[in-house]
N, C-alpha and C positions, 0 to 999 in steps of 0.2 A: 189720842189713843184710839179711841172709839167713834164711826161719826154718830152726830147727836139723833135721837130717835125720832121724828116727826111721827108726829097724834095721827093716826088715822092713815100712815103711808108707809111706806117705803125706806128705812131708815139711809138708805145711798143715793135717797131721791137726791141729796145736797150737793153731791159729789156733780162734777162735768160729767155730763153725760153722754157727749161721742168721743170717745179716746179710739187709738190705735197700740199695739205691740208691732214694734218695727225693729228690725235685725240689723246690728250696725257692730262691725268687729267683731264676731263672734260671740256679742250680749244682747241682750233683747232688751230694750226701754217700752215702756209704757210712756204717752206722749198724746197732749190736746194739742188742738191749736194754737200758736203763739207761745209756747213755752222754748225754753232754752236745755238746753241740754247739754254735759260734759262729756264726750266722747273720746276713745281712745284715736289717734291723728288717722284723720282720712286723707289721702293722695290729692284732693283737689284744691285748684286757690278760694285763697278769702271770696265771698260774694256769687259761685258757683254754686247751683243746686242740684241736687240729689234726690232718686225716688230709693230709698232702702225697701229690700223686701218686706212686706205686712205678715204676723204671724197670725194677728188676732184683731178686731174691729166689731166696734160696738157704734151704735148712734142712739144709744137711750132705747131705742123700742124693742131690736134684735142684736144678736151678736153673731157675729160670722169668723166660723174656724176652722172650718174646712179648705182644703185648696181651690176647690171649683166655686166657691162662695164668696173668696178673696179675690178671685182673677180680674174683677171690674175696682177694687178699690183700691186709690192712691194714694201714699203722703208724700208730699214733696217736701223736704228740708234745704232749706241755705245753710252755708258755711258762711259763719260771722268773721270767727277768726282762730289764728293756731297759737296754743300757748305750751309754757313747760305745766307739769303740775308741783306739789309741792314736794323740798327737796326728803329724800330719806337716808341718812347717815345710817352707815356700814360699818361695827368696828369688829374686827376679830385681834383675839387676844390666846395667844397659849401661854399658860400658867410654865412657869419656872423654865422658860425657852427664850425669854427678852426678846421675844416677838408679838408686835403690835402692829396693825395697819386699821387706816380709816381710807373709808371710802363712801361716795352720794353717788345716787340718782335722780333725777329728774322723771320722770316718764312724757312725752308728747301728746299732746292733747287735743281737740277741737270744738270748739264750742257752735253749736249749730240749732238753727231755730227752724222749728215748725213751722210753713207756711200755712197748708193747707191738706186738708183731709178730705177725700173725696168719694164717693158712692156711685160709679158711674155710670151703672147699668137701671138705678131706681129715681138717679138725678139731685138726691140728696148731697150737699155740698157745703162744706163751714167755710167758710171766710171768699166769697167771689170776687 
């Protein structure tokens, strides 16, 4: 629910403290490093990396969210791999017409992992 309150701090001291908001499909994820993420299907093969544009960038001390503030900072993501997601059954029905149809989708997906978060005008850098 809540994160827990530490005595004397910061109650989101707990939380990772350099994340990124990064633009992937027309949704914004929040994203540290080393996390996974499900994504709607990006264009490129498995093992290809990716810099999506940064909307928002924190490293625990400041946060940056201006565009001229953003312009040094990178995430780079790999594409792990592309899957379906899960299926959703379709059924339309009209009453007293003896018409029924079923029908699924699938939607396409991509699962893609954060390598690295980068600050690159202050030199601060998570994972080298």
């Amino acid at each position: 629910m809540f994160p827990p309150v530490v005595a004397g701090g910061d109650p989101h001291e707990s939380l990772a403290s350099m994340f990124a908001v990064i633009a992937l499909g027309g949704k914004q994820y929040r994203v540290t490093k080393g996390e996974r993420i499900v994504v709607d299907r990006v264009a490129l093969d498995e093992g290809s990396t990716l810099k999506p544009p940064v909307v928002l960038a924190s490293d625990g001390k400041q946060t940056l969210a201006t565009e001229s503030e953003l312009k040094p900072v990178t995430v780079s993501v790999r594409v792990k791999e592309h899957k379906l997601g899960p299926k959703i059954n379709i059924r339309t029905y009209r009453s007293k017409k003896s018409s029924a149809r079923r029908m699924g989708y699938r939607s396409k997906q991509t699962v893609v992992e954060v390598e690295t978060i980068a600050f690159g005008k202050k030199g601060t850098e998570d994972g080298a």
